[in-house]
C-alpha positions as CSV (number, residue, x, y, z in Angstrom):
1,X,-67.8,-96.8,49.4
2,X,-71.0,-95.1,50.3
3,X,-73.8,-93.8,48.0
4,X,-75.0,-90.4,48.7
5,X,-78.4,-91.8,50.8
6,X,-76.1,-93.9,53.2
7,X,-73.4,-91.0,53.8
8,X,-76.2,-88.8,54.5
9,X,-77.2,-91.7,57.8
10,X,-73.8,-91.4,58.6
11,X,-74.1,-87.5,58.8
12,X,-76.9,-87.3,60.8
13,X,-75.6,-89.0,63.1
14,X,-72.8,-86.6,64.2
15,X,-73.4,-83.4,66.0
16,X,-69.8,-82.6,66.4
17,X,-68.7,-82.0,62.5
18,X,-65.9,-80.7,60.5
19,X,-64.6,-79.8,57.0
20,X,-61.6,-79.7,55.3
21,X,-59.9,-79.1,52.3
22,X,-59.1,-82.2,50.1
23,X,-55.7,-82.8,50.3
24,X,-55.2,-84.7,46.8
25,X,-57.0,-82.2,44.9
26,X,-54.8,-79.6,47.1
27,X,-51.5,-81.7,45.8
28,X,-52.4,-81.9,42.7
29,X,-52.9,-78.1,42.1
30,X,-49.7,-77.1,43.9
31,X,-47.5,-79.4,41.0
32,X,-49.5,-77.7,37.7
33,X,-52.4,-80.5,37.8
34,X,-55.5,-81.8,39.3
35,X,-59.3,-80.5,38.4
36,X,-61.7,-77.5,38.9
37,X,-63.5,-79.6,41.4
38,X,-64.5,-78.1,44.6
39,X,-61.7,-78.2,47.3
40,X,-62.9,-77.9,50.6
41,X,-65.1,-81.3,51.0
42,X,-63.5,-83.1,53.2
43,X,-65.9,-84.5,56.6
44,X,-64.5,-85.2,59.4
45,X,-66.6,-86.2,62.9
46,X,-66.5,-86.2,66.7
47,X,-63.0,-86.8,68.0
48,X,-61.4,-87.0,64.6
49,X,-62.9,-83.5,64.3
50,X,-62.3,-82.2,67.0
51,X,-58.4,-83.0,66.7
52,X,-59.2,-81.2,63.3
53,X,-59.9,-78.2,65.1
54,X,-57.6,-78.1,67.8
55,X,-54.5,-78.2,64.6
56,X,-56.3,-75.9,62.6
57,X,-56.8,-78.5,59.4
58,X,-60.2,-77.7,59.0
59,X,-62.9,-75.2,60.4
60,X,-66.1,-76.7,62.6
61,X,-69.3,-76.7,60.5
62,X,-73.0,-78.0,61.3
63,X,-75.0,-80.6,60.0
64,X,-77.2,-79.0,57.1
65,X,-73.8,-77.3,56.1
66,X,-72.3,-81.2,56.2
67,X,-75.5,-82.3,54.2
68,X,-74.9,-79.7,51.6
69,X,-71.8,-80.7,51.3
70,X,-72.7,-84.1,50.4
71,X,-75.0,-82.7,48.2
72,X,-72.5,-80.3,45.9
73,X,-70.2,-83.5,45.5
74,X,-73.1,-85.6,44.7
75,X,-73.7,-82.9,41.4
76,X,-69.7,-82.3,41.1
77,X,-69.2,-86.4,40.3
78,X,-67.2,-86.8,43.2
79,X,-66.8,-90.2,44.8
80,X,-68.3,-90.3,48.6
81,X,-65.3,-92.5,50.5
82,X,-65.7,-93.4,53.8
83,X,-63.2,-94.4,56.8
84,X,-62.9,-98.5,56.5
85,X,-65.5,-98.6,59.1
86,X,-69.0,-99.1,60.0
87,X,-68.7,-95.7,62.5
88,X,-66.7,-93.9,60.1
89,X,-64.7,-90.6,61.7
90,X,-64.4,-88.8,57.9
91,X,-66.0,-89.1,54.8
92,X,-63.4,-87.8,51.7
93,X,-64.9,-86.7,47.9
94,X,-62.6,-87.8,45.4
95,X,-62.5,-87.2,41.9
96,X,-60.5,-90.2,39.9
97,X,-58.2,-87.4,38.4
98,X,-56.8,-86.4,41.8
99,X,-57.3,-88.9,44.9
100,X,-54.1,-91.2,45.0
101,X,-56.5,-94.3,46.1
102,X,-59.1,-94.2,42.9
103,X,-56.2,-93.1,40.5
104,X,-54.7,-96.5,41.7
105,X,-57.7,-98.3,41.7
106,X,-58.4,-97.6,38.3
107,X,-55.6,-99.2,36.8
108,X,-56.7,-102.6,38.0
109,X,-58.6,-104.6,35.8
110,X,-61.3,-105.1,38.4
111,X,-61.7,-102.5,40.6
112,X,-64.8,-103.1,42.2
113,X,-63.4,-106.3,43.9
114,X,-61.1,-103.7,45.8
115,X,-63.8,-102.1,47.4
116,X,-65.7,-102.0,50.3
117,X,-69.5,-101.4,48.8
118,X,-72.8,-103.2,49.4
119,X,-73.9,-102.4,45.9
120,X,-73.4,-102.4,42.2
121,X,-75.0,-100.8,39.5
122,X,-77.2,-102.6,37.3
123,X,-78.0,-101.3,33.3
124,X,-81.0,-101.4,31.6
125,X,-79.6,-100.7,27.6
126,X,-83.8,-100.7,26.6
127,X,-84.7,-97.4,28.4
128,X,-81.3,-96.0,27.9
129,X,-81.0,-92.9,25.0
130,X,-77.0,-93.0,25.0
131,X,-77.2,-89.0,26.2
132,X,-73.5,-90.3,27.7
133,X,-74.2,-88.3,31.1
134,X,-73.2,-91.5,33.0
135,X,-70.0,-92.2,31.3
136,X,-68.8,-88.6,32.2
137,X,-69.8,-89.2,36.1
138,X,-68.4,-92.9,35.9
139,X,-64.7,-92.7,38.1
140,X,-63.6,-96.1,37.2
141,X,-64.7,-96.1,33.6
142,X,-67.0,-98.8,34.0
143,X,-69.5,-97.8,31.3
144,X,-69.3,-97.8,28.1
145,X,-71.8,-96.8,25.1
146,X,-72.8,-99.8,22.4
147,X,-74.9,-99.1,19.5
148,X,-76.0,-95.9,21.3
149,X,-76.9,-97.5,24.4
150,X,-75.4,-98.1,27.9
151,X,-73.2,-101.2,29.0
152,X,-71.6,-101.7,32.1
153,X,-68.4,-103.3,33.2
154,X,-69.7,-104.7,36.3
155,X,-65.4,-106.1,37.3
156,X,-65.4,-102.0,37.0
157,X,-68.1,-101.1,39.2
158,X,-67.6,-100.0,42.9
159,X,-70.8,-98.9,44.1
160,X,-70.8,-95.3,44.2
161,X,-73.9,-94.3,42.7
162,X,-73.0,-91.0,40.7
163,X,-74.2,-92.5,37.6
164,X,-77.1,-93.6,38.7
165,X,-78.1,-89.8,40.6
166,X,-78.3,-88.2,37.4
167,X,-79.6,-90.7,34.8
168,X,-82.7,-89.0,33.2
169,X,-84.2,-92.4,31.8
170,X,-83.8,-94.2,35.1
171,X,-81.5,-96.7,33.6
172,X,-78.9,-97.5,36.0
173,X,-79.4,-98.6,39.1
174,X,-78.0,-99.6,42.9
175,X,-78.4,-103.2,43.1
176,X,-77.3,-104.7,46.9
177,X,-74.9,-107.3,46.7
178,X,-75.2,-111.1,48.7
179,X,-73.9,-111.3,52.0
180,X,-71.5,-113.4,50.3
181,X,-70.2,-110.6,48.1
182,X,-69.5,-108.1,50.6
183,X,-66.3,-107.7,52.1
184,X,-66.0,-107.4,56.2
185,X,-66.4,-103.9,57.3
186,X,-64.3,-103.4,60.9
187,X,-66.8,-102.1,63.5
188,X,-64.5,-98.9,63.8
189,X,-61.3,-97.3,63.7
190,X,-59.6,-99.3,66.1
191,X,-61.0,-102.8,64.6
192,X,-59.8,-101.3,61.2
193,X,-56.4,-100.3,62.5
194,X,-55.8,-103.7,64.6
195,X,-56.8,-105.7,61.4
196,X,-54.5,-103.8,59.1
197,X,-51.7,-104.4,61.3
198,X,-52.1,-107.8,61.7
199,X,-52.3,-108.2,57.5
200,X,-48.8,-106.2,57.3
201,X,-47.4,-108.5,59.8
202,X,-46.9,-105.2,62.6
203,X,-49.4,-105.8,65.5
204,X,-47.8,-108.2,67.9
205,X,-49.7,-108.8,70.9
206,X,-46.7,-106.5,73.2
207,X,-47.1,-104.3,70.2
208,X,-51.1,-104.1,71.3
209,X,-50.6,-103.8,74.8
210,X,-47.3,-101.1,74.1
211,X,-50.1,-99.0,71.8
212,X,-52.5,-99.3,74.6
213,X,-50.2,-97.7,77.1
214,X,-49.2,-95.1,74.8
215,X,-52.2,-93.7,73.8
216,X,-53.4,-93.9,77.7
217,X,-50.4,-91.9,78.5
218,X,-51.3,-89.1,75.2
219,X,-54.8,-88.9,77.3
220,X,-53.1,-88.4,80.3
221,X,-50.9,-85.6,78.7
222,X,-53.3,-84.0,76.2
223,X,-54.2,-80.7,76.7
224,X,-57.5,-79.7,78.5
């Protein structure tokens, strides 16, 4: 889970960017649901991308195009969701209407336990003037209003920010988690992948070395 300040670090970061549509909100549409939110929002970087490109899923785009991206889901309420990574290859914004993970999440009593975030938000009722905008941005309907004035759900919380981008009193805030809170985030994809297989049970050590081979021989093969 990533706050609009720490996606932006991840953008800049990338030379080789590109975008594609959202492929929940694109579901959802295609049965008779899903949202007006915008569709094509999906980043995707370096090698990830570039497969993007070479399968025509999504169109190459630069950084101040990526950053204003960002920017438009930041005001749309959408949730900025990195790869399970610390060098993410694609950042997705979800809406909790549309994107099979929050809709899921949400349902659980405690969502934010579920996530990945350094942060929570943190409510100060005093300043607040119970205008609701936060309640409205909120994807895991974490706040709430009581006696006209904010109060948070922190079990509810995953870090994402949006309610605290728009609050006109400033009274929400990003507060960093202990050490202690935060969950391990995998160095990359290939830490993430390995650990995932382990947890299901699937990544044997000759199942390592047989992936190993197999993606050296795709290399070998792949196109130039």
């Amino acid at each position: 889970m990533l706050p609009y300040e720490r996606a932006e670090e991840v953008v800049r970061s990338h030379r080789r960017i590109a975008v594609a549509p959202c492929i929940c909100r694109r579901e959802q549409r295609m049965v008779g649901h899903g949202c007006d939110k915008p569709l094509e929002t999906c980043l995707v970087f370096g090698g990830a991308a570039d497969f993007y490109l070479t399968n025509g899923l999504g169109r190459a785009i630069g950084q101040q195009e990526a950053l204003a991206i960002l920017k438009q889901a930041d005001e749309a309420g959408l949730v900025l969701q990195p790869g399970n990574s610390k060098q993410p290859l694609n950042i997705c914004a979800c809406c909790g209407c549309c994107c099979g993970v929050l809709r899921s999440m949400k349902r659980h009593p405690a969502p934010g336990s579920l996530f990945a975030s350094p942060f929570v938000a943190a409510a100060d009722p005093a300043t607040c003037q119970g205008c609701g905008t936060c309640l409205d941005r909120c994807q895991m309907e974490a706040l709430r209003l009581v006696d006209d004035r904010v109060a948070l759900d922190a079990d509810r919380c995953i870090g994402c920010g949006l309610c605290v981008s728009t609050c006109p009193t400033g009274s929400l805030r990003l507060m960093r988690k202990p050490e202690s809170a935060q969950p391990h985030v995998p160095r990359d994809v290939v830490e993430s992948a390995i650990r995932l297989g382990r947890a299901r049970g699937k990544m044997t050590i000759a199942g390592m070395i047989g992936m190993l081979v197999r993606s050296g021989v795709d290399r070998l093969l792949a196109p130039r």
